[in-house]
C-alpha positions as a Markdown table, in Angstrom:
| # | Residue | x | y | z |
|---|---|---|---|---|
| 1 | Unk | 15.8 | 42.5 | -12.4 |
| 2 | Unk | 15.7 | 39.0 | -10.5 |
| 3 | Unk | 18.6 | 37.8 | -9.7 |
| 4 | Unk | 19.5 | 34.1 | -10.1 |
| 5 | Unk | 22.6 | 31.4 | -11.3 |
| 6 | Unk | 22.8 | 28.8 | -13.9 |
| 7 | Unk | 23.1 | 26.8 | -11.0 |
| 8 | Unk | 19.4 | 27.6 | -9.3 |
| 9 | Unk | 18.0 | 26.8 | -12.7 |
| 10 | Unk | 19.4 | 23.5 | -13.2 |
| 11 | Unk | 18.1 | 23.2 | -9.0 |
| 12 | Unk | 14.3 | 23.9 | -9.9 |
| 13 | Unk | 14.8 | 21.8 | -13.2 |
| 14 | Unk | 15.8 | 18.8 | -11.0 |
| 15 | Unk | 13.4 | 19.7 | -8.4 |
| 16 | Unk | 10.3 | 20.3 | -10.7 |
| 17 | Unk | 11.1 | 18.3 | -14.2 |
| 18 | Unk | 10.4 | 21.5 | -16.1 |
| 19 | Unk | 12.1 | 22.8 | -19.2 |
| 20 | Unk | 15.0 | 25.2 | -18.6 |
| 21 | Unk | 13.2 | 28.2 | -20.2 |
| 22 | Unk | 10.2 | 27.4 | -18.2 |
| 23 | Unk | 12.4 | 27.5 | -15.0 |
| 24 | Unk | 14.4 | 30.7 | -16.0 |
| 25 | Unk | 10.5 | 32.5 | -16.4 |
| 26 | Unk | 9.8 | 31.1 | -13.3 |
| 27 | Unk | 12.8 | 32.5 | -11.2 |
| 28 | Unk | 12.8 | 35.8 | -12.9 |
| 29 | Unk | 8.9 | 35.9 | -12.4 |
| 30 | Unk | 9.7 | 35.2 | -8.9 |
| 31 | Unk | 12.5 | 37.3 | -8.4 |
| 32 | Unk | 15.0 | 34.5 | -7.9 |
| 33 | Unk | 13.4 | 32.9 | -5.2 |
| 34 | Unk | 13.0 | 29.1 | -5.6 |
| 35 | Unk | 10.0 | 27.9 | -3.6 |
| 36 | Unk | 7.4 | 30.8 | -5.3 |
| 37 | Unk | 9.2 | 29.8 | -8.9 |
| 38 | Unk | 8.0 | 26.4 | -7.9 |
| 39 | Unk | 4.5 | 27.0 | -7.0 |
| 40 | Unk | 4.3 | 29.4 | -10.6 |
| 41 | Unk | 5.3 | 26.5 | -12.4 |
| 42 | Unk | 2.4 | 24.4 | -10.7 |
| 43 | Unk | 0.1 | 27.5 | -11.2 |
| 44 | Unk | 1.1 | 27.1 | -15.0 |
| 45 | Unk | 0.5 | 23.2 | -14.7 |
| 46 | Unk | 4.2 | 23.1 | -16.1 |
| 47 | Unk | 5.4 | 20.9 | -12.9 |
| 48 | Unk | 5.1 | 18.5 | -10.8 |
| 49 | Unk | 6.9 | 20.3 | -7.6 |
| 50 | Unk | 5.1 | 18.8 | -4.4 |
| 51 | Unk | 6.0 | 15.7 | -5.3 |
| 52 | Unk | 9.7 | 16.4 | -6.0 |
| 53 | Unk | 10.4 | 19.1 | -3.8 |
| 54 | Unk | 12.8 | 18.1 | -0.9 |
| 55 | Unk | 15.0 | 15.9 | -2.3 |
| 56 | Unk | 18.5 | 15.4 | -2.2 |
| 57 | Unk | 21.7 | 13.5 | -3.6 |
| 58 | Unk | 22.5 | 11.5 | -0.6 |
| 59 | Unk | 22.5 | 7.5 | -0.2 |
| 60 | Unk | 22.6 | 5.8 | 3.2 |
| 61 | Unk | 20.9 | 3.2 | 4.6 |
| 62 | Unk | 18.0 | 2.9 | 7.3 |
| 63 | Unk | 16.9 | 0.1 | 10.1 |
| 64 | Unk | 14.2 | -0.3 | 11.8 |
| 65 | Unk | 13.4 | -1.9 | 14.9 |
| 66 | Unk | 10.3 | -2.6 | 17.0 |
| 67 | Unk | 10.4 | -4.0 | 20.2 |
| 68 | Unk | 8.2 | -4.6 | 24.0 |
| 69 | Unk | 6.3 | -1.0 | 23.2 |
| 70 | Unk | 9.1 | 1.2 | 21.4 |
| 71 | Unk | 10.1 | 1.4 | 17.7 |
| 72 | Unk | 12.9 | 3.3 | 16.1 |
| 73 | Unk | 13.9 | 4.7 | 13.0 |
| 74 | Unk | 17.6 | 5.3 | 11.9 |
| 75 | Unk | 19.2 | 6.9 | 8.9 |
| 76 | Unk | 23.0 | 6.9 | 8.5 |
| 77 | Unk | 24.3 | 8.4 | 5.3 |
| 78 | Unk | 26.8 | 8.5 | 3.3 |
| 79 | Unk | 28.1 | 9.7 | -0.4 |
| 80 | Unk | 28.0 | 6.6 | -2.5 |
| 81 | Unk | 25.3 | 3.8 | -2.4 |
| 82 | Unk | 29.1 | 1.3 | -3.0 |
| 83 | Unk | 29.6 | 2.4 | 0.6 |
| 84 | Unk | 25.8 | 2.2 | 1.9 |
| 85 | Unk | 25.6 | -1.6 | 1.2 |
| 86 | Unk | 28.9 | -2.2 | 2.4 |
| 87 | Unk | 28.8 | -5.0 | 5.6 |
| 88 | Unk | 30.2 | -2.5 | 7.6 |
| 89 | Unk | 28.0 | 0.3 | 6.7 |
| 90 | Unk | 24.7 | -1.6 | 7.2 |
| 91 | Unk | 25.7 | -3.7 | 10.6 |
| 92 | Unk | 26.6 | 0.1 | 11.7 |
| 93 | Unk | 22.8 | 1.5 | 10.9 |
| 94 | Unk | 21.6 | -2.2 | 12.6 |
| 95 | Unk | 23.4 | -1.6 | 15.6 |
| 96 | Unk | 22.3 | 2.4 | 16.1 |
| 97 | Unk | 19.1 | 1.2 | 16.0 |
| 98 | Unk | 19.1 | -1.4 | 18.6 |
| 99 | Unk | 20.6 | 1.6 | 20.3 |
| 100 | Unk | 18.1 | 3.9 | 20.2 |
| 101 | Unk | 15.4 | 1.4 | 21.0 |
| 102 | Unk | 17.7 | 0.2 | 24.2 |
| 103 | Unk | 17.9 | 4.1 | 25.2 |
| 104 | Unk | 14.4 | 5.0 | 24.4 |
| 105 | Unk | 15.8 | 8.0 | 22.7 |
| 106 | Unk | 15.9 | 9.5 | 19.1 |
| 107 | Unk | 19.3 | 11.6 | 20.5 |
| 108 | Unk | 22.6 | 9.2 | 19.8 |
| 109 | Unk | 25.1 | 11.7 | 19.6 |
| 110 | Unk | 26.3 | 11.2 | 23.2 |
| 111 | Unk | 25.3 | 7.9 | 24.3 |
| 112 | Unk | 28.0 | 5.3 | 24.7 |
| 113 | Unk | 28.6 | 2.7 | 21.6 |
| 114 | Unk | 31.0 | 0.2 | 21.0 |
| 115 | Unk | 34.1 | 1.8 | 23.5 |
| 116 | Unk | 33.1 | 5.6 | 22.2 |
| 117 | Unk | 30.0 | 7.2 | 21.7 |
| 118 | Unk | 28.0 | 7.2 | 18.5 |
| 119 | Unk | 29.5 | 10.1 | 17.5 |
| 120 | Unk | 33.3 | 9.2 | 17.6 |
| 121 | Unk | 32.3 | 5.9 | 16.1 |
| 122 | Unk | 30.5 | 7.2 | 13.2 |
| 123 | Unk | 33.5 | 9.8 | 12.7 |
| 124 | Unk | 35.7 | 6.7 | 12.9 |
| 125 | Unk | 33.9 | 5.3 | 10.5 |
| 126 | Unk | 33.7 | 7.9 | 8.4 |
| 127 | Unk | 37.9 | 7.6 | 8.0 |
| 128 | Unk | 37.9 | 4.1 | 7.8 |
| 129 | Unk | 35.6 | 4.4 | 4.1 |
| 130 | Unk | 36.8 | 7.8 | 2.9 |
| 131 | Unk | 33.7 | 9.1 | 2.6 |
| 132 | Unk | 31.6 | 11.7 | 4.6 |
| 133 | Unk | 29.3 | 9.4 | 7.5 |
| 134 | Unk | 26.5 | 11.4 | 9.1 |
| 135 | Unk | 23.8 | 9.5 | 11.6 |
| 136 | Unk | 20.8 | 11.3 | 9.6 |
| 137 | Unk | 17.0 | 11.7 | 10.9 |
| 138 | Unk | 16.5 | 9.3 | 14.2 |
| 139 | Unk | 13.3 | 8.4 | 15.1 |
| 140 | Unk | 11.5 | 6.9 | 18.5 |
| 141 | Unk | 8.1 | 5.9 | 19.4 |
| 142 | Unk | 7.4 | 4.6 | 22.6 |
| 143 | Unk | 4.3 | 3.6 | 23.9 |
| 144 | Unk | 2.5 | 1.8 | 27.1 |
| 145 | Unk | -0.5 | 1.6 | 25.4 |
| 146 | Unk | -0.8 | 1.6 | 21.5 |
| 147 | Unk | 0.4 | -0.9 | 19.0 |
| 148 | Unk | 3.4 | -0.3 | 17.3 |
| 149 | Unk | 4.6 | -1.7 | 13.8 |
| 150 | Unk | 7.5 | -1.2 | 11.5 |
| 151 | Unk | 8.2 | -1.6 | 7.9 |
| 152 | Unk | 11.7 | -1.5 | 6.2 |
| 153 | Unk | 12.0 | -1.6 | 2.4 |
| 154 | Unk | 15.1 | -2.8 | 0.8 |
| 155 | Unk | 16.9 | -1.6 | -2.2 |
| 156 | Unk | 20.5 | -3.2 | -3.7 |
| 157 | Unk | 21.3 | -5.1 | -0.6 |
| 158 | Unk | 20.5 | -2.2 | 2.4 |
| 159 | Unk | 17.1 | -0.7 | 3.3 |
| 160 | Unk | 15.8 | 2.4 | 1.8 |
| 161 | Unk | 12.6 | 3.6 | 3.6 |
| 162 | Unk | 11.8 | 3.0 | 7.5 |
| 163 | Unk | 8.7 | 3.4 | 8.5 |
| 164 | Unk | 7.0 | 3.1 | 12.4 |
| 165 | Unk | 2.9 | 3.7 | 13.1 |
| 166 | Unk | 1.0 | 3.5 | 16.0 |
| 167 | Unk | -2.6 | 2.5 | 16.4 |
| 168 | Unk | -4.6 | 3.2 | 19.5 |
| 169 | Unk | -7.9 | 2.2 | 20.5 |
| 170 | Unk | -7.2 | -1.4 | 20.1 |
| 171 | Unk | -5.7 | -4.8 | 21.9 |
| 172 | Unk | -2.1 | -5.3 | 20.9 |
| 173 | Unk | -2.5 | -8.8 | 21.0 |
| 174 | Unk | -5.8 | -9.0 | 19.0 |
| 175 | Unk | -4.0 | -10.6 | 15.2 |
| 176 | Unk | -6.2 | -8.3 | 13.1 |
| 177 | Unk | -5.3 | -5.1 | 14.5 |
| 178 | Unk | -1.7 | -6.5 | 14.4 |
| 179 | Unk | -2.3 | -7.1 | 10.3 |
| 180 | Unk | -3.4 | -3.8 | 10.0 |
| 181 | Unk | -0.8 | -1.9 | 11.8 |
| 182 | Unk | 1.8 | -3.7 | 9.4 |
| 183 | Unk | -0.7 | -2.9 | 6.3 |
| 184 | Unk | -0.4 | 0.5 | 7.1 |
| 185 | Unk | 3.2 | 0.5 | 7.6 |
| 186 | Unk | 3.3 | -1.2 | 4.2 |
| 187 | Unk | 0.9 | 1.7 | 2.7 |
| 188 | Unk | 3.1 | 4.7 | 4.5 |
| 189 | Unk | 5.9 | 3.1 | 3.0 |
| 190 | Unk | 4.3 | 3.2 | -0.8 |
| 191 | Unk | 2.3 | 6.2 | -0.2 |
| 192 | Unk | 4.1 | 8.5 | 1.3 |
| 193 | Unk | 1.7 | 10.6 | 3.0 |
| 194 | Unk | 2.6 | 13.8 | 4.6 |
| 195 | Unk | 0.0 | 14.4 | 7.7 |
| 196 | Unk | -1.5 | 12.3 | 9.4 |
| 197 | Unk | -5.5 | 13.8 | 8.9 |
| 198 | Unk | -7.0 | 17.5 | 7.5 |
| 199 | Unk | -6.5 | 19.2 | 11.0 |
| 200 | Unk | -2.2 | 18.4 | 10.6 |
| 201 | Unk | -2.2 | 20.2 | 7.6 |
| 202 | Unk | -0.3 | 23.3 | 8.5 |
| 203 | Unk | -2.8 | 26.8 | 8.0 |
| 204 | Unk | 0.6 | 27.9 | 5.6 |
| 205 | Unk | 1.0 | 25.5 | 3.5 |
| 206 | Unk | -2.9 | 25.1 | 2.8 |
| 207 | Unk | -2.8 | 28.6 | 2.2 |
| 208 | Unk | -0.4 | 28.3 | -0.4 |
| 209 | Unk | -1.5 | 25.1 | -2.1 |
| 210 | Unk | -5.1 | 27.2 | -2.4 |
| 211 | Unk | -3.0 | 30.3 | -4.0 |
| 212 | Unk | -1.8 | 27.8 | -6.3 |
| 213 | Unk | -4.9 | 26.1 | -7.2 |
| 214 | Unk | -6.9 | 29.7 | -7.4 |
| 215 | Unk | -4.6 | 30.7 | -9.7 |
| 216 | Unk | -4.0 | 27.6 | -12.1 |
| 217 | Unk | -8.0 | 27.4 | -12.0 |
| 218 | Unk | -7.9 | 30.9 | -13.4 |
| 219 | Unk | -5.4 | 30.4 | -16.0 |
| 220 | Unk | -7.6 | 27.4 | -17.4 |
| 221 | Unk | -10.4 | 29.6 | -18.2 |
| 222 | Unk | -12.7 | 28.9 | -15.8 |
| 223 | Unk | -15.6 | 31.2 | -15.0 |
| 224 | Unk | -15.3 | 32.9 | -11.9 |
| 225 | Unk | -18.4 | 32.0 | -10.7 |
| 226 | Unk | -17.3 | 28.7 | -10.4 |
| 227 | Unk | -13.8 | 28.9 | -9.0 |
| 228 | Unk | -14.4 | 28.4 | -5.4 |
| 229 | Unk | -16.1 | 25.0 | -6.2 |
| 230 | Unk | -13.5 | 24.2 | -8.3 |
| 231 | Unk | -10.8 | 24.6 | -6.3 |
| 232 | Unk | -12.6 | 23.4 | -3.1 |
| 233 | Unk | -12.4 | 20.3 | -5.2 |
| 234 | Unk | -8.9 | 20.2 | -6.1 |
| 235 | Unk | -8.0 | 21.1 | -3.1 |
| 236 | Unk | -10.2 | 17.7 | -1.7 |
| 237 | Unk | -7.9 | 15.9 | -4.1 |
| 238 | Unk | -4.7 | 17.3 | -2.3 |
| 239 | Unk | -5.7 | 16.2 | 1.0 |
| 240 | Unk | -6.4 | 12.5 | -1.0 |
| 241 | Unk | -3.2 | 12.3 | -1.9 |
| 242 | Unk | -1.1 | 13.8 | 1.2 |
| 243 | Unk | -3.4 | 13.3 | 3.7 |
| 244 | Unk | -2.9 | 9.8 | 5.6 |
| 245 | Unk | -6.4 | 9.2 | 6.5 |
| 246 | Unk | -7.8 | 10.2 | 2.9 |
| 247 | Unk | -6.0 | 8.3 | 0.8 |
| 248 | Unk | -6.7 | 5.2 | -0.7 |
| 249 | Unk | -5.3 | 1.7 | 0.5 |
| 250 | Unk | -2.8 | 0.5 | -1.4 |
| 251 | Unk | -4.0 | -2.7 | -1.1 |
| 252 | Unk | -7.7 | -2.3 | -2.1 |
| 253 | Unk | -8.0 | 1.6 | -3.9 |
| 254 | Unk | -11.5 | 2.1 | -3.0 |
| 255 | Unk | -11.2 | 1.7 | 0.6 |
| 256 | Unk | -9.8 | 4.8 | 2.4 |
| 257 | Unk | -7.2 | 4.3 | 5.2 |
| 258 | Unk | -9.7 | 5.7 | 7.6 |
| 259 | Unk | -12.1 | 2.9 | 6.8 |
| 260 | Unk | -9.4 | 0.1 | 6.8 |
| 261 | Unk | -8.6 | 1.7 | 10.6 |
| 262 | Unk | -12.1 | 1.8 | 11.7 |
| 263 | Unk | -12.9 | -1.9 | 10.8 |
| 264 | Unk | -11.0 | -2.7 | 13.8 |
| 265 | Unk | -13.7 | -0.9 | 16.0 |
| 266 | Unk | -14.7 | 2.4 | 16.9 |
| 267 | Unk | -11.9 | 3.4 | 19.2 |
| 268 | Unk | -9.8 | 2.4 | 17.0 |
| 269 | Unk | -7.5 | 5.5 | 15.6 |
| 270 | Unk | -4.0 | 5.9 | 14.3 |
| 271 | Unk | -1.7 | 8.1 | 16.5 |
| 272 | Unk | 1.3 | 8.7 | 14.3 |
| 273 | Unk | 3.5 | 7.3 | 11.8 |
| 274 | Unk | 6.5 | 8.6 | 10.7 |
| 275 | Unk | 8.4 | 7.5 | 7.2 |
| 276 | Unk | 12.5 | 8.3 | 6.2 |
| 277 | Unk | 13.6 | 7.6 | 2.7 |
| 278 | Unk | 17.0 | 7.7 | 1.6 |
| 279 | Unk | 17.5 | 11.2 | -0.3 |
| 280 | Unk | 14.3 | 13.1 | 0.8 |
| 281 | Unk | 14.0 | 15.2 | 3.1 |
């Protein structure tokens, strides 16, 4: 018999929005293990889990910063969104990341800050607003030849989501490519796309979203004949909505971001991007 806790239950209902009984079928059909009784509640259409898988009851702040070819990303958390808008809190999170874009590196720890290093200071910090202070996901681009943008979206007086991309193939001077690179930013930021295009996809996880899909296409009654199609189309739809390059602009729906990229030229191509939002992981 699957073994499981009240407590794992009421973690996949958070995680998934399903009903409690659906949950408790879902861990004992999975023998207690939470990331299959997630994909059986997709395969049962009884969840939305890829989109609410991941995240977590933490507030913080982020900053961004972009500057002469390098861009970072910092997340500094804490328990309470009180102490995440504090002055204190967000002048912290402002300073880290002039920081990292100064050291041209995503690893703070050890580097020197304010008489310390980051580390003291943050556990200084810490004491100083009873609460539990952690410098969370860091991020740094740096780049000699590409064009870098940021985007930072704010929420009850501190910013939420950071985002950074990188085009390539283009002049970093040239004003359109510049509006794009921020457009994008701005779409990453709403979007929330996973990879970048089909081929950063990892084989695992397609693997297991085609599982899914075979077996939710099943359960609808679909003649065998035609699963394969079926799911080849669903599984296009994933890639649409997860997929950077697929998805629609935010902007303008019917244009994909691929086409939005390549009106710039035909060298033009996004690198990476890279997106942190308060409480996801």
């Amino acid at each position: 018999m699957a073994e499981f806790t009240a407590a794992d239950v009421a973690a996949l209902r958070k995680q998934t929005g399903a009903g409690m009984m659906d949950c408790k079928q879902a861990l004992t059909e999975s023998d207690g293990d939470l990331e299959a009784a997630k994909d059986w509640l997709r395969a049962k259409g009884l969840a939305g889990a890829s989109k609410r898988a991941g995240r977590a009851a933490e507030e913080g702040a982020v900053e961004v910063l972009v500057r002469d070819g390098v861009g970072a990303i910092v997340e500094l958390t804490a328990e309470t969104d009180f102490v995440a808008k504090s002055d204190e809190f967000t002048r912290t999170v402002e300073s880290l990341a002039r920081l990292a874009v100064d050291a041209g590196t995503a690893e703070l720890a050890a580097l020197s800050f304010e008489g310390t290093t980051v580390e003291e200071h943050v556990t200084q910090l810490a004491a100083r607003l009873g609460e539990h202070v952690v410098v969370g996901r860091t991020v740094v681009f740096e780049t000699s030849a590409g064009l870098l943008d940021g985007y930072k979206h704010p929420q009850f007086d501190r910013y939420v989501i950071g985002v950074l991309v990188e085009l390539g193939g283009v002049d970093r001077d040239d004003r359109a490519a510049q509006a794009v690179a921020h457009d994008l930013a701005l779409h990453v930021a709403s979007a929330a796309p996973q990879y970048l295009d089909r081929e950063g996809v990892p084989a695992d996880v397609l693997e297991r979203e085609r599982a899914v899909l075979e077996e939710r296409t099943r359960n609808e009654g679909k003649p065998e004949q035609a699963l394969a199609k079926i799911v080849e189309g669903r599984l296009n739809a994933f890639y649409k909505e997860h997929v950077l390059l697929e998805q629609g602009f935010v902007k303008e729906p019917k244009q994909s971001i691929a086409q939005l990229v390549g009106g710039l030229g035909p060298d033009a191509i996004v690198r990476r991007f890279a997106r942190v939002k308060i409480g996801e992981d």
